[in-house]
N, C-alpha and C positions, 0 to 999 in steps of 0.2 A: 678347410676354410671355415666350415660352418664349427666346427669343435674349436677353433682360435675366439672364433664372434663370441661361443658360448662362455669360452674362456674368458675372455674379456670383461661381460656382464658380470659373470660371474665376481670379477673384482670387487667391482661397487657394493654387491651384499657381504662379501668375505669382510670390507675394510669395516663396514659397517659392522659387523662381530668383534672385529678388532677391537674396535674402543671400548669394549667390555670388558677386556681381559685386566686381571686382579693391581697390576703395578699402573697400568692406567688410572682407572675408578680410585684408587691410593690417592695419588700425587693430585687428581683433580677435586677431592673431598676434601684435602686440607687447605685449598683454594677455597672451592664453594662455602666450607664452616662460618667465612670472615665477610658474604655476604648478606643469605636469606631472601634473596631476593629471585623471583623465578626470569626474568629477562636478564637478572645480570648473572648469573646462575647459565643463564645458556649462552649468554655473550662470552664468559670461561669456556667454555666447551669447544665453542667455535676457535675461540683464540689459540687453544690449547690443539685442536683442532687442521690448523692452518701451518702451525709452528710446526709440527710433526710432519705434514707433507709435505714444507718445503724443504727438510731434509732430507725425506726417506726420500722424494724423485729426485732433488739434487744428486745423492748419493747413487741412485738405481738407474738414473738416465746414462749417468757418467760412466757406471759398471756396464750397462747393456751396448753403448756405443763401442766399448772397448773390450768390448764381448770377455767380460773377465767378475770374477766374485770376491767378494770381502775378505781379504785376509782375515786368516782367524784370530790376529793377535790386535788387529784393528775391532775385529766384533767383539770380543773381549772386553776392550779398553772402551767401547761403546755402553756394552751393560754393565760395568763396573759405574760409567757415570750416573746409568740409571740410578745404582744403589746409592753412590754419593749424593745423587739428589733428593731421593726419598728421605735419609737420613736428615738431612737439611730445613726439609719443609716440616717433619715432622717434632726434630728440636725448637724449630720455627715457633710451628701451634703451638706446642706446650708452652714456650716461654711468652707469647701472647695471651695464653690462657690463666698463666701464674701469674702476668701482673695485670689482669683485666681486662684487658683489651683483643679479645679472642672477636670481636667484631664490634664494629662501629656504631654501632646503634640497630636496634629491629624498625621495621617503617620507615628505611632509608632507600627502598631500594628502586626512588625514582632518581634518585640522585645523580649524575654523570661519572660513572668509572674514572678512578685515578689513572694518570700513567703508567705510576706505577703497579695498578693491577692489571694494566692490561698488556706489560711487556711480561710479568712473571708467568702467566699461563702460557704465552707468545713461546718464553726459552726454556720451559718446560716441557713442552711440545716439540722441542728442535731437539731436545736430547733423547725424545722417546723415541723418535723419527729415526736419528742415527742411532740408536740401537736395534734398531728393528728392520734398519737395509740389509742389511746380510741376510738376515732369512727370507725375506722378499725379495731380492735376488736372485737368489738360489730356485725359490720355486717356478719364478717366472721363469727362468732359465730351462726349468727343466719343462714345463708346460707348454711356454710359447715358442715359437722362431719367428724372429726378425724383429728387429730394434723398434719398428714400429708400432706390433702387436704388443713387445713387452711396456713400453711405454706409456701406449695407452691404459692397458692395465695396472699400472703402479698410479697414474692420474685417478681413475677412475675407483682404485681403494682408497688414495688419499681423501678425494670426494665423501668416499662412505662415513672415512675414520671421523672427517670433521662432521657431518648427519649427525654419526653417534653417539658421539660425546656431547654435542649441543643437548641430545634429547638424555643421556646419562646426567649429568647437568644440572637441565634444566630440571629435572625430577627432581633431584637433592634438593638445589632450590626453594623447591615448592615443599619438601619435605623438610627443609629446617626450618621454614618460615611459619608452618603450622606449629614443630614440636618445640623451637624456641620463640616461648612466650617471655620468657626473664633473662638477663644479665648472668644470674648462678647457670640456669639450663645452656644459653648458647658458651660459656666458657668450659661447663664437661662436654661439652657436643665437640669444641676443638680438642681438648685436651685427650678425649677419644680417640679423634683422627689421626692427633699427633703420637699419639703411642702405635695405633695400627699402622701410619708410614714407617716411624722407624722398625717394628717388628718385619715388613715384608721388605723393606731396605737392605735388614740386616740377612734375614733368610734368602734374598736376591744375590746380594754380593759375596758371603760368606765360601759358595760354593765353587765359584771364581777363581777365589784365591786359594782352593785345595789343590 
């Protein structure tokens, strides 16, 4: 009983690591590059954050109640989207950075969030999410017993993953906002990001399909 409880806490700091890992920090950098702003820099995170939980539990409630794991040609077709998506955002940056508009202005970032940026971190979040059921699954699986216990723990990482990335985030945020002082600086800053998504896009997916 007491090794489930541990297990469980446990989640909340695992998920909280989670949002660190390299295809995360990616897809949320070429997000953050178009604001500069440290509130709205962590309102991505959280966004980004939310979208991811509400798949990974969607996916991990519905696996644990039917006490069964992700097909592997379903997890597959999960992290292949990952790769199509990095690919995406980071064709994205560069071509907002080739024709100027790699962000809207520096000193905007009292401004109210568009919708449209705050459904893109939302469905980037939902496909990280379902890429990363299957392996969370798997371990609850083997860690916890009872639908309850694993439950609560796939909540309580989603918990952490959005923590994390708010404060991953909001860091970039505050660190674009210092180093882009100009127009030239913030469109190599995306143009950067866009190159590093599609590099880990392509090294993501590439293997996939061997």
């Amino acid at each position: 009983m007491a090794s489930s409880a541990l297990g469980i806490v446990l989640g909340l700091l695992v998920g909280l690591r989670h949002a660190f890992e390299p295809d995360h920090l990616t897809a949320v950098s070429t997000l953050v590059s178009e604001t500069h702003s440290v509130p709205h820099g962590a309102l991505l995170g959280v966004l980004w954050g939310v979208g991811h939980t509400i798949s990974l539990v969607a996916v991990g409630v519905t696996l644990a109640l039917v006490n069964a794991t992700l097909p592997a040609r379903a997890g597959i077709a999960f992290e292949l989207g990952v790769a199509i998506m990095l690919l995406w955002l980071g064709a994205r940056a560069i071509a907002a950075a080739t024709r100027g508009h790699a962000s809207h202005g520096h000193g905007h970032g009292h401004r109210p969030m568009s919708a449209g940026r705050r459904w893109r971190p939302l469905v980037v979040g939902l496909v990280h999410g379902l890429a990363g059921s299957g392996a969370l699954t798997a371990i609850v699986f083997a860690q916890l017993s009872g639908s309850a216990a694993r439950i609560t723990y796939m909540v309580l990482f989603g918990a952490g993953s959005i923590a994390g990335m708010a404060i991953a985030s909001g860091v970039a945020g505050a660190t674009l906002q210092i180093l882009a002082r100009s127009n030239d600086v913030r469109r190599r800053i995306a143009l950067a990001t866009g190159v590093v998504s599609i590099v880990v896009g392509l090294s993501w997916g590439i293997p996939l399909l061997t």
